[in-house]
DOMARLO-467409 format. One record per residue (C-alpha): residue in one letter; x, y, z. Coordinates in steps of 0.1 Angstrom, whole numbers. Example, Ala and Ser with C-alpha at 12.3 -4.5 7.8 and 13.67 -1.06 7.14 Angstrom:
// DOMARLO-467409
ATOM   residuo      xx      yy      zz
ATOM         a     123     -45      78
ATOM         s     137     -11      71
***
This chain:
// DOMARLO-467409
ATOM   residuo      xx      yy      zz
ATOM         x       0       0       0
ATOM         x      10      33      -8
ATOM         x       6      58      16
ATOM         x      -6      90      -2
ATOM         x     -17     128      12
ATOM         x     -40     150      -8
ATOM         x     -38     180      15
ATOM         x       7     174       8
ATOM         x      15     203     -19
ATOM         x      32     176     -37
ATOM         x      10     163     -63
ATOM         x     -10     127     -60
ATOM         x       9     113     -92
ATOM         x      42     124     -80
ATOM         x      35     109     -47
ATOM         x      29      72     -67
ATOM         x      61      77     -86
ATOM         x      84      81     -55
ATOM         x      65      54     -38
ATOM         x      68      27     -61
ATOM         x     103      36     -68
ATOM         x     113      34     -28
ATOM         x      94       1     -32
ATOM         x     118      -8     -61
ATOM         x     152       3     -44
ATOM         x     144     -13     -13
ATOM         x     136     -45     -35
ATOM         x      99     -49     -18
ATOM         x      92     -50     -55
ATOM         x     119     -73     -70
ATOM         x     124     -73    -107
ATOM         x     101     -85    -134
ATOM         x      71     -80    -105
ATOM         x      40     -74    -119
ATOM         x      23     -44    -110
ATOM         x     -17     -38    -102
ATOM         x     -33     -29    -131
ATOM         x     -36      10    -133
ATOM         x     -78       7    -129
ATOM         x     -67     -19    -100
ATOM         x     -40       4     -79
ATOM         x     -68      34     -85
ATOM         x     -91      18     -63
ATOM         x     -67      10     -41
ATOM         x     -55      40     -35
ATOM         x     -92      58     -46
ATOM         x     -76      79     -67
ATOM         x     -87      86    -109
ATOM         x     -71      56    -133
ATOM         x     -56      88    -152
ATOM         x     -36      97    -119
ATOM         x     -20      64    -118
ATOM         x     -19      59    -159
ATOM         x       3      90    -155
ATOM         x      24      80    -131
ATOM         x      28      47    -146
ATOM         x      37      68    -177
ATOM         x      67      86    -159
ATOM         x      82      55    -145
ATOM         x      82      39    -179
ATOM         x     100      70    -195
ATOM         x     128      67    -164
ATOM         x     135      32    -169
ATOM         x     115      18    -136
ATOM         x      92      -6    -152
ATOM         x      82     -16    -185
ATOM         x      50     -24    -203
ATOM         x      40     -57    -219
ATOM         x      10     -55    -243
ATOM         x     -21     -74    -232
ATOM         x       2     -81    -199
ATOM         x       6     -50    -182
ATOM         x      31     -37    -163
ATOM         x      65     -55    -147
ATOM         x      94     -42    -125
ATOM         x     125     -35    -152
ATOM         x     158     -60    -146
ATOM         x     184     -29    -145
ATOM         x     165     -10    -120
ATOM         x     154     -39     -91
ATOM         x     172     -33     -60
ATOM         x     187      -3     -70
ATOM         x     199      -4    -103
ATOM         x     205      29    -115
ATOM         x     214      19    -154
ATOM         x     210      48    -178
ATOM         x     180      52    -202
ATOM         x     182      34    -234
ATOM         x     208      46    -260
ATOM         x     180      64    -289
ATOM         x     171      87    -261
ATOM         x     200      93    -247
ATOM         x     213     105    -287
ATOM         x     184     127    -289
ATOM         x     193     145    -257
ATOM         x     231     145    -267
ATOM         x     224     164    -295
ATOM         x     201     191    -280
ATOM         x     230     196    -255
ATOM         x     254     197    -288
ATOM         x     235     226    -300
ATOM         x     226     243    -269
ATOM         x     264     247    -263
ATOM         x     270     286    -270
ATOM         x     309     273    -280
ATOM         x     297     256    -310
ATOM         x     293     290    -330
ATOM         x     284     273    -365
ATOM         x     257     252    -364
ATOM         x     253     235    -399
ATOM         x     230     207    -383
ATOM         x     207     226    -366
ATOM         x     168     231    -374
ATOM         x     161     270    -369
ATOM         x     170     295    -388
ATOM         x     195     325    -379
ATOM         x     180     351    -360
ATOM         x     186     379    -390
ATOM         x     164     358    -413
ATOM         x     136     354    -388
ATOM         x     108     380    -384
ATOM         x     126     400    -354
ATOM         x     105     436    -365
ATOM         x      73     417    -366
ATOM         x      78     406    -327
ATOM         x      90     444    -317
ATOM         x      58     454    -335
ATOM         x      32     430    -320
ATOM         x      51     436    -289
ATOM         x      46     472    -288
ATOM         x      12     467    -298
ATOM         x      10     439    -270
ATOM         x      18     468    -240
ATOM         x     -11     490    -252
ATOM         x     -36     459    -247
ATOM         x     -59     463    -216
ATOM         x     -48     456    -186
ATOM         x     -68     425    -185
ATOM         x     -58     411    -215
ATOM         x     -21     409    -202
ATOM         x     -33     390    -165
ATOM         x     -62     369    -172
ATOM         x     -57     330    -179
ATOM         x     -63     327    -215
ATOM         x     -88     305    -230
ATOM         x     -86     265    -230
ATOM         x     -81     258    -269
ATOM         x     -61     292    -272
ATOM         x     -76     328    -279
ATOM         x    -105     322    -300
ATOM         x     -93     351    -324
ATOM         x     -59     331    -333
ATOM         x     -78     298    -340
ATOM         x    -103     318    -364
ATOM         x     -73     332    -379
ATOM         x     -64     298    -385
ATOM         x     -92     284    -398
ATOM         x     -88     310    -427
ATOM         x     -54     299    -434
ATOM         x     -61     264    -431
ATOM         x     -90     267    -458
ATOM         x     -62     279    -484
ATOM         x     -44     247    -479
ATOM         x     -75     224    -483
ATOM         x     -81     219    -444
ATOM         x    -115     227    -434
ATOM         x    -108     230    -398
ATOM         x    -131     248    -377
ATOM         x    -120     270    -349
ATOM         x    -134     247    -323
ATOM         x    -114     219    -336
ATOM         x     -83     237    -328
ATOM         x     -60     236    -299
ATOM         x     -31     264    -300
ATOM         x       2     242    -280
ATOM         x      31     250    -269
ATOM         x      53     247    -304
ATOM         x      44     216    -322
ATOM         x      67     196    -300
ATOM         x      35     197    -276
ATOM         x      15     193    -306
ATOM         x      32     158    -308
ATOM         x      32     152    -274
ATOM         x      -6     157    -273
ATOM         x      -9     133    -304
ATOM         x      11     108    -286
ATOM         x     -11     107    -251
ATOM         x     -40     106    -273
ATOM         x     -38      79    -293
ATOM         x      -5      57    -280
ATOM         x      -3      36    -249
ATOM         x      25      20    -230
ATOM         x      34     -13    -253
ATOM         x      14       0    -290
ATOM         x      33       0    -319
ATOM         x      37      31    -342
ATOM         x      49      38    -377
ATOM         x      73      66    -381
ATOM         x      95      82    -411
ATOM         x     127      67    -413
ATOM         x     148      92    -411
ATOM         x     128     112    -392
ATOM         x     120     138    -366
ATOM         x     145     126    -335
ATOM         x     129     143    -311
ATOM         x      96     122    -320
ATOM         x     116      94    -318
ATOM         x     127     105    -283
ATOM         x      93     113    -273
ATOM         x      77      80    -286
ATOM         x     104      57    -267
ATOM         x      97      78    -239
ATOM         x      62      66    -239
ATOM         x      65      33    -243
ATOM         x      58      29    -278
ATOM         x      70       3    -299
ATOM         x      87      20    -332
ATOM         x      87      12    -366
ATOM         x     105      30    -394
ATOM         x      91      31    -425
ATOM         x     116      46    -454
ATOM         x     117      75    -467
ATOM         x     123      80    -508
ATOM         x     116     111    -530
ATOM         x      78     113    -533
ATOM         x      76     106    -496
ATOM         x      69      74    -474
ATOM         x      78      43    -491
ATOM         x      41      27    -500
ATOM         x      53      -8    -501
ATOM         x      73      -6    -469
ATOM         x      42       9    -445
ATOM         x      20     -14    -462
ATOM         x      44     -43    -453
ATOM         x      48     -29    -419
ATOM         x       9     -19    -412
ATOM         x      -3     -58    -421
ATOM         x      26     -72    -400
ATOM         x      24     -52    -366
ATOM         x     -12     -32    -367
ATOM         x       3       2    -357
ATOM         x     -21      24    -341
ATOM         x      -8      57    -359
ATOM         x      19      66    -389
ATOM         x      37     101    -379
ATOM         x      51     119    -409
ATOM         x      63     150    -415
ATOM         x      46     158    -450
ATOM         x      59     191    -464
ATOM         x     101     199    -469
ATOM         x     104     165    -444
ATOM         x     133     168    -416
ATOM         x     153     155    -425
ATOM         x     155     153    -458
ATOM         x     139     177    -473
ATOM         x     112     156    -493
ATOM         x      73     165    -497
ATOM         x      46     139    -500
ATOM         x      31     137    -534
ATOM         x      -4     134    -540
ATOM         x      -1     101    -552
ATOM         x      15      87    -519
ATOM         x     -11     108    -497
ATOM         x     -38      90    -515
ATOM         x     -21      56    -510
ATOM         x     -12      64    -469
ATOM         x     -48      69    -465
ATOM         x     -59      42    -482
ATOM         x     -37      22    -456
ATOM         x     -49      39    -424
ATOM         x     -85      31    -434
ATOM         x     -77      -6    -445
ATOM         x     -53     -11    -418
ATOM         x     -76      11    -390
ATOM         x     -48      34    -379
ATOM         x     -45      73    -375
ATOM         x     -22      95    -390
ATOM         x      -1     120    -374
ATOM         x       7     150    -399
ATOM         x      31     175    -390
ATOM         x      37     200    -408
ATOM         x      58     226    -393
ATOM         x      75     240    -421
ATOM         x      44     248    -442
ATOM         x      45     281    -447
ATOM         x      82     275    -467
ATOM         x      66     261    -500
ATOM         x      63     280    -524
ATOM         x      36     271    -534
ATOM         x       9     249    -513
ATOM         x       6     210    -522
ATOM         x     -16     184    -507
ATOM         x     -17     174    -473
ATOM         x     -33     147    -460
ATOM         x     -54     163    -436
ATOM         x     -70     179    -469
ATOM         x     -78     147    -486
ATOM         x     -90     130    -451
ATOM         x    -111     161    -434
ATOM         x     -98     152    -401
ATOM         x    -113     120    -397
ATOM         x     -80      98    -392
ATOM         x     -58     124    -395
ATOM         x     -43     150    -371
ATOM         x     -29     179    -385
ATOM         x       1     203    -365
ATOM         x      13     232    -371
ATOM         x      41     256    -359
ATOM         x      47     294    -364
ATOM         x      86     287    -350
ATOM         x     102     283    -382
ATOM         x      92     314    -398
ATOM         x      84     336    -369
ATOM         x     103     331    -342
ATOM         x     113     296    -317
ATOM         x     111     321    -287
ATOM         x      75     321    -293
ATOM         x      69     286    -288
ATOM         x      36     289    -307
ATOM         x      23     255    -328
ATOM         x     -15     242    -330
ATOM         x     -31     210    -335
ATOM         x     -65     202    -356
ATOM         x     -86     167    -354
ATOM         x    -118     156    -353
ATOM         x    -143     174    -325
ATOM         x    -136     139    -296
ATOM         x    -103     141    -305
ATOM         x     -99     184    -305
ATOM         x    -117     178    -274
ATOM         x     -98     154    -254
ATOM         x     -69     173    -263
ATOM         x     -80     200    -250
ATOM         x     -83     179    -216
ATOM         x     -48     168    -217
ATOM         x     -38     203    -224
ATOM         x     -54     220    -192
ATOM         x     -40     189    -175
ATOM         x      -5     195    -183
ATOM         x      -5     229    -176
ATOM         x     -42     245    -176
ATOM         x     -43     272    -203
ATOM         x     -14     286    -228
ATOM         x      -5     321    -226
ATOM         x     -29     344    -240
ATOM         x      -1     373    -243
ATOM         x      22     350    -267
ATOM         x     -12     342    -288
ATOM         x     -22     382    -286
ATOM         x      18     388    -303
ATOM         x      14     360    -331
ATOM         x     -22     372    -338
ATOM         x      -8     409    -344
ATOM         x      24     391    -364
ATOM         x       3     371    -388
ATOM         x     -18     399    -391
ATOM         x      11     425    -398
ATOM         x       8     435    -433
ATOM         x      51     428    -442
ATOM         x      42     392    -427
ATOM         x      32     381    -461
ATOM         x      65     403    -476
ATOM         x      85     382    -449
ATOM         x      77     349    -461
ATOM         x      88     355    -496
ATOM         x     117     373    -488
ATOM         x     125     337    -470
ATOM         x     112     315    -488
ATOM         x     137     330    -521
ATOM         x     167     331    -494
ATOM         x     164     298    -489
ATOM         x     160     285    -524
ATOM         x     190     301    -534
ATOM         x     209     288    -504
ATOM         x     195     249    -511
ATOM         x     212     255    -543
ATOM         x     245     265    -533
ATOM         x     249     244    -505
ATOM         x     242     215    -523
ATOM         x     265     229    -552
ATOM         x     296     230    -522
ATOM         x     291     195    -508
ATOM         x     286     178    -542
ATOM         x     317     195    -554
ATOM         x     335     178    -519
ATOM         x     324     144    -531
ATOM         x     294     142    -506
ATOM         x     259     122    -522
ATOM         x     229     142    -518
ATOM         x     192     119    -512
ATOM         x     171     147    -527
ATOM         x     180     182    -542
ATOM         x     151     199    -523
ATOM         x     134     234    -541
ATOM         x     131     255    -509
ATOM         x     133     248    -467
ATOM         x     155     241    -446
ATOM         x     176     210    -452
ATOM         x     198     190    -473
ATOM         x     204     150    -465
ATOM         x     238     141    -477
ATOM         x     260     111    -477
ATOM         x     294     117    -464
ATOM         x     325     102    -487
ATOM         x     338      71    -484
ATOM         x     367      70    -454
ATOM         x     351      93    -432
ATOM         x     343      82    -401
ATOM         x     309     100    -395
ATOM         x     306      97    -354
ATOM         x     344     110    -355
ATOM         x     334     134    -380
ATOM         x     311     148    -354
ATOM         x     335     151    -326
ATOM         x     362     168    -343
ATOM         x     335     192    -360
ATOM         x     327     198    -325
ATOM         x     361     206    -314
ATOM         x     364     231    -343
ATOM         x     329     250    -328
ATOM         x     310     235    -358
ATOM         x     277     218    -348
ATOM         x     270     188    -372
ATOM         x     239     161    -372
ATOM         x     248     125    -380
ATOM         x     222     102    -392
ATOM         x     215      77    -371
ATOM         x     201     105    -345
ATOM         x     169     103    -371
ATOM         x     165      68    -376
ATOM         x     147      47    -351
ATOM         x     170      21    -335
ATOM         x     198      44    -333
ATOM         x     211      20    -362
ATOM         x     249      36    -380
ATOM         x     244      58    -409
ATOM         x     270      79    -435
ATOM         x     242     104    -438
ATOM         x     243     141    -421
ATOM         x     216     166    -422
ATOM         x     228     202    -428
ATOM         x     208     233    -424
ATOM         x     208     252    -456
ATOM         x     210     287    -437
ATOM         x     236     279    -417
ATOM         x     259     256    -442
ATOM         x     258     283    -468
ATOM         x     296     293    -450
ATOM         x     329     284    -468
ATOM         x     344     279    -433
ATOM         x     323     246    -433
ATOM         x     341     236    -465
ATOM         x     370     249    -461
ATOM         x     373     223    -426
ATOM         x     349     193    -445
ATOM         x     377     195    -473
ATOM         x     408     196    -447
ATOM         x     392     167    -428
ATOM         x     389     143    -461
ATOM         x     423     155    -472
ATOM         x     437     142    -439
***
């Protein structure tokens, strides 16, 4: 038995976690130990299932137990009695390269995924900021509303309609950057022990995120018109996933887009294979010109659609949005005030008045040309330096090249580290950590003949 206190300011799940993990390192619970069911341990403890679903969740992402589908939950081996291993090697990559680029030393980041701040929309924020300190006072100290402020979502729904996504503004929830866009996505439709489909490459904080969760991940590859049909079809029959995440438009990392071909055919699967679809689409607002998504050939039925305003606007805004059907809009919306109540209404005030500032439109081509032109010249440099590019992209953010032979690519990555340049080796986008020649580079950022000038000393070497 646990002994919990509701009046304690600590909070009922955390007081499960650090109860069942004394139980663990005193060895009352010995390893492979089942645990009560989470609808069991609730009544128990007469708390909600979600309490203990949560808690079950954390202890899961640390290592403490693990989950067996259709079995439940058991005591992991490296952590009975004490065993302090650390967390699985994927996650640990993913967290080893944040660090990488969060180090201020490393002053070139060619494998990063922002832009630099002089190509970002800095007047736009000191505009909507200024604008922002004339609001009422009210505006600036009230919570904000639970899906967002209603006046951003509407906003949305306008833009939306211009791609093909009829999205109501009830059916959309603002998050905190689409990295809680995907977090919500994941609580909603993944337990403990499901298997999921993702790109492969792909997004490596997702990957992160999903291992976190206790997901089972499949990589499905990635070729030129998008997804490889054959593979996910393989894949779907074989494991029935319970969502595909993809990364539609300019894909990280590689810089693909989904045809309308494949959409069609990923949809087709979903339906035949009964899974959802997890769009996200952060980088949008980079085409050139708007192509299919999938939420605009589904409606939102099995798809959910995110979107982020950090690419183009700014990452310290931390400003993304998710659309799904009206249970699923709904329950996210739940999870949302869960996690954290409401989002700030001040930071949805300052992108309202920066989408609606009339050089927002002028900022977007400006970028969207800059970046062209530096895909272009970028991948001009490395094919010159004998490096194999996967897909010569037309615009966004990133190139996927294959480093020469005789270059070591994981010492690659610590010498460019020692020489302040911030590089991203493959395997950090594939799901089982698995070795890979391939690096992604940032088109912004590798558009610098110091980067060449050290990539052609190291092969000379």
């Amino acid at each position: 038995m646990l002994p919990l206190d509701p009046a304690a300011p600590t909070p009922l799940t955390e007081q499960i976690v650090q109860g069942l993990i004394a139980k663990i390192e005193r060895g009352i619970l010995a390893e492979n130990a089942r645990l009560p069911s989470v609808r069991g341990l609730a009544r128990t403890l007469a708390v909600s299932p979600f309490t203990v679903a949560e808690a079950y969740n954390r202890l899961v992402a640390a290592g403490w137990i693990h989950a067996e589908r259709a079995r439940g939950y058991f005591v992991s081996a490296r952590h009975a009695a004490g065993a302090r291993a650390p967390a699985r090697a994927p996650v640990d990559d993913a967290w080893l390269l944040s660090r990488v680029y969060e180090d201020q030393a490393l002053d070139l980041p060619a494998g990063s995924g922002w832009l630099p701040p002089d190509w970002l929309f800095e007047d736009g924020v000191r505009s909507a900021l200024r604008q922002l300190a004339k609001a009422p006072g009210e505006q600036l100290t009230r919570y904000g509303h639970p899906q967002g402020l209603p006046e951003l979502r509407q906003q949305l729904q306008w833009r939306l309609a211009l791609r093909g996504i009829e999205a109501p503004a009830e059916q959309i929830v603002l998050t905190h950057g689409a990295s809680q866009g995907l977090d919500l996505a994941i609580r909603l439709l993944v337990k403990p022990g499901h298997t999921v489909l993702v790109d492969a490459p792909g997004y490596s904080t997702l990957l992160a995120a999903l291992q976190s969760h206790g997901a089972l991940i499949r990589g499905v590859p990635r070729t030129a018109n998008g997804p490889d049909i054959a593979a996910l079809a393989e894949l779907a029959s074989r494991h029935r996933p319970v969502a595909f995440f993809t990364n539609s438009a300019l894909h990280n990392p590689t810089g693909t887009s989904t045809t309308a071909q494949t959409a069609h055919q990923i949809l087709k699967l979903a339906e035949r294979h009964d899974f959802h679809v997890v769009e996200d689409d952060p980088f949008a607002d980079l085409l050139a010109s708007p192509s299919p998504t999938l939420a605009s050939l589904d409606g939102l039925d099995r798809v959910i659609y995110l979107g982020s305003f950090s690419k183009t606007l700014s990452p310290a805004l931390r400003l993304g949005y998710l659309a799904a059907s009206p249970a699923l809009s709904a329950r996210a919306t739940q999870l949302r005030m869960a996690a954290g109540l409401t989002g700030s209404e001040i930071l949805d005030a300052c992108v309202l008045a920066m989408l609606s500032d009339g050089h927002h439109r002028a900022h977007l081509e400006r970028l969207r040309e800059r970046l062209s032109e530096a895909q272009q010249r970028v991948g001009k440099r490395l094919g010159e330096l004998g490096w194999s590019l996967f897909h010569q992209p037309g615009g966004g953010l990133f190139l996927w090249a294959e480093a020469p032979a005789g270059l070591d690519p994981a010492k690659l990555t610590r010498t460019a580290a020692a020489a302040g340049i911030a590089l991203a080796p493959g395997r950090f986008y594939l799901p089982d950590g698995e070795d890979s020649r391939h690096f992604r580079f940032n088109v912004a950022w590798s558009d610098n003949s110091r980067l060449y000038g050290w990539l052609a000393a190291q092969q000379a070497a």
